[in-house]
Phi, psi and omega in degrees: 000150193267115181298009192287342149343294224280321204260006178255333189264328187304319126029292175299021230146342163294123209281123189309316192272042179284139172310148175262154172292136149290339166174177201307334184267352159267338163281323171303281235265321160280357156282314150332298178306315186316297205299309188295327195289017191095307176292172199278190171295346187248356133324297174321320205258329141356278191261028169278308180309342198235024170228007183292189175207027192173157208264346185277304137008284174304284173322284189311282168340327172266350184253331156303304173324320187298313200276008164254356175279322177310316187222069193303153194076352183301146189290139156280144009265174227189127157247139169281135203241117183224283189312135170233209190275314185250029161119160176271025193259177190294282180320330174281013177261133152260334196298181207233156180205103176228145168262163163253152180317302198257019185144234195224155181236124187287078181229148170171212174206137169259114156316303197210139172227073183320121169072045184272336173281349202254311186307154180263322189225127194269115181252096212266122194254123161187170226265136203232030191132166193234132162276177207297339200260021176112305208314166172242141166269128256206132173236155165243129189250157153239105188230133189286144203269032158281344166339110179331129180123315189260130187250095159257114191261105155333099152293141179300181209270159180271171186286335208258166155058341242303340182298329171256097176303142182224162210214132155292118138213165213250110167264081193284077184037078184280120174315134160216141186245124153343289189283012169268324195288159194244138191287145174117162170286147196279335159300291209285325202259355215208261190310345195277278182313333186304317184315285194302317175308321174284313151352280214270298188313334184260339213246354177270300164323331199261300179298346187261339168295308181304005196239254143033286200300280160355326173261265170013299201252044173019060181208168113113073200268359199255299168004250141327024162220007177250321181311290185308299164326318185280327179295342192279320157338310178287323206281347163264356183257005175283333182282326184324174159290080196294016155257013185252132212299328178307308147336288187285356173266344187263338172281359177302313238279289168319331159294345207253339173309287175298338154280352143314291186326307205260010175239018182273179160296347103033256191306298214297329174286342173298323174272036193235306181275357189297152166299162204284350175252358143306324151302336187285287211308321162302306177328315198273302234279312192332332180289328181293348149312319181277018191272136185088333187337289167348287180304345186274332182272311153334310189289312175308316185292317205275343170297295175313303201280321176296327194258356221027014161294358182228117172239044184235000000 
């Protein structure tokens, strides 16, 4: 049975005045511990996160969690390499996986890479063939990113998060060994379900650092008891089917909560008692809530129609 309850109500009862990470590499390293001590990952990035001291923190944490829910045992820390010049949908990949006498050969470029500057392991989504109507068929390779071949260009910092770094990269006919490609379609078993699996890992994290702030400056107690409810919600949608349509009705439920939240009195009173750069720092970062919406709501409409509850 899954302790993730268990380890989310700990939350409640946990002593605020544990020192917070300083950066990003003490949130990694106590999530390394978390993962080694027994939690699964969204346990993990859960109680990393609510010692965070920035919304950026929580994200690298939830989103390492996500890609190991994606690809359990993958080496940390890990980037997912998808997005390309015309987008991240199945038809915008161009890069190549083709074989060879000794396996497979890699080429193309990845446009935007999260943590493409950090990774050790690289999880590279690209197209190994075409169907009869256009569609491309998609593969996932996992190659450490030192591999000959592979060019990582630093992108400048984003406005928001700047703490997460992001990467160009130049795949130049890369060596892949047979036992680097993952088993499975590279869409359906690997790029498709991340979305949602990032969802629910990044946005239970982004509640539990705020459930952290929130214990911290002693205030916004409503706060922390509609936060904590939700969290428990993720915390069973981390196990769920991330295609199944139930899933996308229930991670709705939860962005649309939390997006109340965060324009309630709630929020405002947390942000009244924060410091003054805990507050800046919430002000700048708030926008990496709103990235994918679009995609979050697509998802939701195909749910709803899929459930027969929306039939136009």
């Amino acid at each position: 049975m899954s302790a993730a309850p268990l380890s989310v109500l700990d939350l409640l009862t946990r002593t605020p005045e544990e020192p917070t990470w300083q950066s990003l590499a003490e949130s990694w390293a106590a999530y390394v511990r978390a993962r080694a001590g027994g939690r699964t990952p969204f346990e993990a990035a859960v109680d990393v996160a609510v010692l965070a001291d920035r919304l950026g923190q929580a994200f690298g944490v939830g989103y390492t969690a996500a890609l190991e829910r994606l690809v359990p045992g993958v080496g940390l820390p890990c980037a997912l390499c998808a997005t390309e010049k015309a987008g991240n949908a199945p038809r915008a990949i161009a890069a190549t996986l083709e074989a060879d006498a000794a396996g497979y050969r890699l080429r193309g470029e990845k446009s935007f890479v999260t943590f493409g500057t950090l990774a050790k392991t690289l999880l590279v989504v690209a197209r190994v063939g075409e169907q009869p109507d256009g569609r491309p068929d998609l593969a996932v390779v996992r190659l450490p990113s030192d591999r000959a071949g592979i060019e990582v260009e630093p992108l400048p910092p984003t406005k928001f998060v700047p703490e997460i770094t992001h990467a160009r990269l130049a795949l130049a006919n890369v060596e892949v060994r047979p036992e680097e490609r993952l088993a499975g379609d590279g869409y359906i078993r690997y790029l498709k379900p991340f979305r949602t699996i990032e969802d629910v890992h990044v946005v239970g994290a982004t509640l539990a650092y705020v459930i952290g702030w929130a214990r911290r400056t002693k205030t916004a107690e409503s706060l922390v008891a509609d936060l904590s409810a939700q969290l428990l919600t993720l915390a069973a949608l981390a196990d769920a089917d991330p295609l199944d349509p139930r899933t996308h009705l229930a991670l709705h439920g939860c962005y649309a909560r939390f997006s109340e939240v965060a324009r309630g009195p709630g929020l405002s009173e947390l942000l009244e008692a924060a410091s003054n750069d805990e507050r800046s720092r919430w002000m700048r970062d708030r926008a990496l809530l709103q990235v994918a919406a679009t995609a979050r709501e697509a998802r939701f409409v195909a749910a709803l129609r899929s459930l027969g509850l929306r039939t136009e």
